[in-house]
C-alpha positions in Angstrom: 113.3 141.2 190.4 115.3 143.7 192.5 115.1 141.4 195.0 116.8 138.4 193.3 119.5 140.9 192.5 120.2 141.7 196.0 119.8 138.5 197.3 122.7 137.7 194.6 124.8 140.5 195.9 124.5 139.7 199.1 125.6 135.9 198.5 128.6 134.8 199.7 131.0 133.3 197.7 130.7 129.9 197.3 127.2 129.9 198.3 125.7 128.9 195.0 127.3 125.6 195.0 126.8 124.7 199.0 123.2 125.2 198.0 123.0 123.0 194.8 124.6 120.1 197.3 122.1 120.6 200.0 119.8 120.1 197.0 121.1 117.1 196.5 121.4 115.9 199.8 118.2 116.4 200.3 116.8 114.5 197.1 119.2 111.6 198.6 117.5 111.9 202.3 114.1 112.3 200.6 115.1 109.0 198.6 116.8 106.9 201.4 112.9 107.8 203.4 111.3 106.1 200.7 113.5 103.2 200.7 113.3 102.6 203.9 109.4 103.0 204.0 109.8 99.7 201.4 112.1 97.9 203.6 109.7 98.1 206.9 106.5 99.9 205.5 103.1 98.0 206.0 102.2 95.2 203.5 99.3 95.0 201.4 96.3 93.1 203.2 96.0 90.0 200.9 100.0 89.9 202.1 99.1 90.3 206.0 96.9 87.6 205.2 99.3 85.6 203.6 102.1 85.8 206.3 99.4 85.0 209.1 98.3 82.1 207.7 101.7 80.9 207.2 102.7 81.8 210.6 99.6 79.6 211.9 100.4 76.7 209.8 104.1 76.8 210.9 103.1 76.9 214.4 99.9 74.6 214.0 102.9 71.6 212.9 105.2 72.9 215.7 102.4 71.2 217.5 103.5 67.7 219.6 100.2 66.3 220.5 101.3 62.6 220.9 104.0 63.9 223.3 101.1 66.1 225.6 98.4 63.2 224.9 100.6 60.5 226.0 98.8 59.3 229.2 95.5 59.6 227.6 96.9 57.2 224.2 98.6 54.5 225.8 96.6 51.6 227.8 98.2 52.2 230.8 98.5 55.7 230.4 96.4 57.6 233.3 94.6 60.3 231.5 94.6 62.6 234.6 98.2 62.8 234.0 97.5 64.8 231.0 99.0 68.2 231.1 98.3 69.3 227.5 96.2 72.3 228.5 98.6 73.0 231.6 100.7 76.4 231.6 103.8 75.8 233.7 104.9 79.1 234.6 106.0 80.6 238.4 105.0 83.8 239.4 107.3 86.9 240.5 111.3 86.6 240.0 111.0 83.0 238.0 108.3 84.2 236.1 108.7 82.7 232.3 106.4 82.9 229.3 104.6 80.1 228.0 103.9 79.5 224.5 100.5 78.8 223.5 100.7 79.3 220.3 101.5 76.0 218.9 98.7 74.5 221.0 96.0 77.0 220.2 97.4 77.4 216.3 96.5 73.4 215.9 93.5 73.4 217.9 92.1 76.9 216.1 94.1 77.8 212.7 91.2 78.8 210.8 89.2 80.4 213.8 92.3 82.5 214.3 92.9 83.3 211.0 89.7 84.6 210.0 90.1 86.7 213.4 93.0 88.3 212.8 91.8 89.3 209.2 89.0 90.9 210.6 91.1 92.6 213.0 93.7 93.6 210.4 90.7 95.2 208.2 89.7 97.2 211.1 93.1 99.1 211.5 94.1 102.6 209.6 97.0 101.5 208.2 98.4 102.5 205.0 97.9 99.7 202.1 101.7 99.3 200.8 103.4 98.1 197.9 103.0 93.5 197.8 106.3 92.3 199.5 107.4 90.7 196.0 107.3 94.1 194.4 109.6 95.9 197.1 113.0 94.2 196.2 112.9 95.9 192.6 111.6 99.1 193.9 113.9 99.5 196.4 116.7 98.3 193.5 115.4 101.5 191.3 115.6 103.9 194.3 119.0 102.7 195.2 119.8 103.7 191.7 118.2 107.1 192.0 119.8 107.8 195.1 123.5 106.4 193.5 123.0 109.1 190.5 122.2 111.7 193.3 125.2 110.5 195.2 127.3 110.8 192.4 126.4 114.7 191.6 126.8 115.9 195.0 130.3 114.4 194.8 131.0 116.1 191.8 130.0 118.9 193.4 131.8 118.6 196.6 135.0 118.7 194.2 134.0 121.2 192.2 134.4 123.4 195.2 136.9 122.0 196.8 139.0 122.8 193.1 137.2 126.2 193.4 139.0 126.6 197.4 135.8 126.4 198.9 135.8 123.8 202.1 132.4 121.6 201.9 132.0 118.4 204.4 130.8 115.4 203.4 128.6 114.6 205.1 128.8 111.6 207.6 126.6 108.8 205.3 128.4 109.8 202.3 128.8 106.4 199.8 132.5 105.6 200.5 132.3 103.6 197.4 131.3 106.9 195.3 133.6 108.7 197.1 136.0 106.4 196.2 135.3 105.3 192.7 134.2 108.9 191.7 136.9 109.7 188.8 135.5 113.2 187.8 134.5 111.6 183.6 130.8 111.1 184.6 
């Protein structure tokens, strides 16, 4: 107890208030981590499944096999003129990638896809929210973090109407800042 009293008679003045909006910048920081952990955080597996497979089956009908089979479909086609297997790539300074994975995502869609499932399983990765939750989850944060918004600004004036000098700082909602009317 004597300690909370001299702690209080120590404090400067002012101090009470800087604290409660750290508090709340904080909350909002703690908040705007969470949010983004929904916008770029890992995906549920059945979801990593999902996005594979539809990766493979976009790429799998990027395929043009009747272009790179030509000289082995027509009559007079030579099929040693085939190049659908060939990788046309120079080494050193005119080096370019090639990619295979239209090719190999037609010739092995459901081979690769089992593949990469088992390889997903095998990784430690955290199992997140499914993508079609995140949009309303991030929509209730960004309301959390609005209502924090809103009482540190509150704050901020009420010192600033008290003569004490607090920054906003640099991330600050211009639109609370600007729409803030002191009635909330």
């Amino acid at each position: 107890m004597a300690a909370t009293a001299k702690k209080t008679e120590t404090q400067q003045p002012g101090e009470a208030i800087r604290e409660q909006i750290r508090a709340e910048r904080e909350a909002i920081s703690a908040l705007q981590a969470d949010r983004d952990e929904l916008e770029n955080g890992y995906l549920p597996f059945t979801d990593i499944q999902k996005n594979i497979s539809t990766w493979l089956d976009r790429q799998s009908a990027a395929f043009t096999g009747e272009y790179l089979l030509n000289p082995i479909l027509r009559n007079n086609g030579r099929p040693i003129d085939c190049n659908l297997l060939e990788v046309g790539t120079r080494p050193g300074a005119y080096a370019h990638n090639v990619d295979l994975a239209p090719l190999l995502a037609f010739l092995f869609a459901d081979e690769i896809k089992t593949r990469l499932a088992e390889f997903v399983q095998t990784l430690d990765v955290p199992d997140g929210p499914p993508a079609a939750d995140r949009p309303a989850l991030i929509k209730k944060l960004d309301a959390k973090i609005r209502v924090h918004e809103i009482r540190e600004e509150q704050l901020i004036v009420e010192a600033e109407n008290a003569g004490i000098n607090v920054l906003r700082h640099p991330d600050a909602s211009p639109a609370v800042i600007l729409e803030w009317t002191g009635g909330d």
